[in-house]
C-alpha positions as CSV (number, residue, x, y, z in Angstrom):
1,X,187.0,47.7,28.8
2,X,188.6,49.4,31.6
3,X,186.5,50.1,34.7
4,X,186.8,53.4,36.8
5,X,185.4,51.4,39.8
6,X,187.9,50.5,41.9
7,X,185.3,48.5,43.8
8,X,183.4,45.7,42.7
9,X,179.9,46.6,43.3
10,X,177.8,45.3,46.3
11,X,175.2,43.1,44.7
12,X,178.2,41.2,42.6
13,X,179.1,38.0,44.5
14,X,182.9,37.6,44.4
15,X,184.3,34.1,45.2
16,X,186.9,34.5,48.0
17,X,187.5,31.3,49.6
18,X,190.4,29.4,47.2
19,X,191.0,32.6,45.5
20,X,192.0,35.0,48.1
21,X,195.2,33.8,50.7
22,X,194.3,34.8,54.2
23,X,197.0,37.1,54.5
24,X,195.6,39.3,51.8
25,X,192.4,39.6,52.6
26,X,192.4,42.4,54.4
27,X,193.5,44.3,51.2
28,X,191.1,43.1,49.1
29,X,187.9,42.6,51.3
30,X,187.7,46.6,52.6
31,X,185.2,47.9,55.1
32,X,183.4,50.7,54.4
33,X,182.0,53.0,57.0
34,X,178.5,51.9,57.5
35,X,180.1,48.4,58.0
36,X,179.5,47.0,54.3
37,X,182.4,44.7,53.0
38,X,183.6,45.6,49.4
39,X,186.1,44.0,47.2
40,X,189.1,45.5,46.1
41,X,189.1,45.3,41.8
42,X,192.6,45.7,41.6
43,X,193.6,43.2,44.2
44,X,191.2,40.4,43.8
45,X,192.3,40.4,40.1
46,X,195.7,39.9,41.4
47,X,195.0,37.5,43.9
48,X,192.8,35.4,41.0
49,X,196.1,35.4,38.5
50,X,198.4,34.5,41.7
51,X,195.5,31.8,42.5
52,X,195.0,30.5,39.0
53,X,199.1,30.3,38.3
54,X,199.6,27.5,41.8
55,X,196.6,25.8,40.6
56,X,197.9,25.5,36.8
57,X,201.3,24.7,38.4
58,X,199.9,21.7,40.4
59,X,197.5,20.7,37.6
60,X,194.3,21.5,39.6
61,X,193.4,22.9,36.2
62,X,195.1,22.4,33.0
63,X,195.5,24.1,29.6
64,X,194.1,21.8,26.8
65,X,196.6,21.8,24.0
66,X,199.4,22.2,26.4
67,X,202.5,20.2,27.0
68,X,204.0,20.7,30.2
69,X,200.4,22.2,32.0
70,X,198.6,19.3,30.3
71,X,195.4,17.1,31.9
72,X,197.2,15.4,34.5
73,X,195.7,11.9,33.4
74,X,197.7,12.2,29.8
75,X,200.8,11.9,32.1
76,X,199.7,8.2,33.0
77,X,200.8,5.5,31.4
78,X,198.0,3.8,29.0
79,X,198.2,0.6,30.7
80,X,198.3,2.1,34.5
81,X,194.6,0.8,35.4
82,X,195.8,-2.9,34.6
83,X,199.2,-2.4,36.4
84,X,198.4,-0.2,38.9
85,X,199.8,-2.2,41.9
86,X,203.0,-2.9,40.0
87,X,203.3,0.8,39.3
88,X,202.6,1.3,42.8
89,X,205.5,-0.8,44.1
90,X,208.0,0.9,41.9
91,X,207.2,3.7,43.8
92,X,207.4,2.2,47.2
């Protein structure tokens, strides 16, 4: 459902820290003229898709039933815990 509120409202608690890049902020946290910070619907919502596609990238998060955007720890060999420091030294 489309909302007409372009805001969020006040009494909503909005994650911002990890979601929102600093150099955003300032369009989606707006001040209103008594002072009160609101958020910005539009551009939080972009700022989540923008945060959730680095941390799908980076495998902060994954997509279960997924290939390439897979748990991380399916990307391990199945004996790493008993060769770890031989794994390790390929790497250098």
């Amino acid at each position: 459902m489309r909302s007409p509120r372009p805001l969020y409202l006040e009494e909503e608690v909005i994650p911002i820290e990890e979601v929102v890049a600093p150099k955003w902020r300032e369009f989606v946290v707006e001040k209103e003229a008594d002072g009160a910070e609101r958020v910005n619907r539009l551009n939080y919502e972009m700022c989540v898709l923008e945060a959730l596609r680095e941390k799908v990238r980076t495998k902060e998060i994954w997509v279960v039933g997924a290939n390439r955007f897979r748990n991380p720890d399916d990307d391990l060999p199945t004996d790493f815990e008993q060769n770890r420091a031989t794994y390790y030294d390929a790497l250098h």
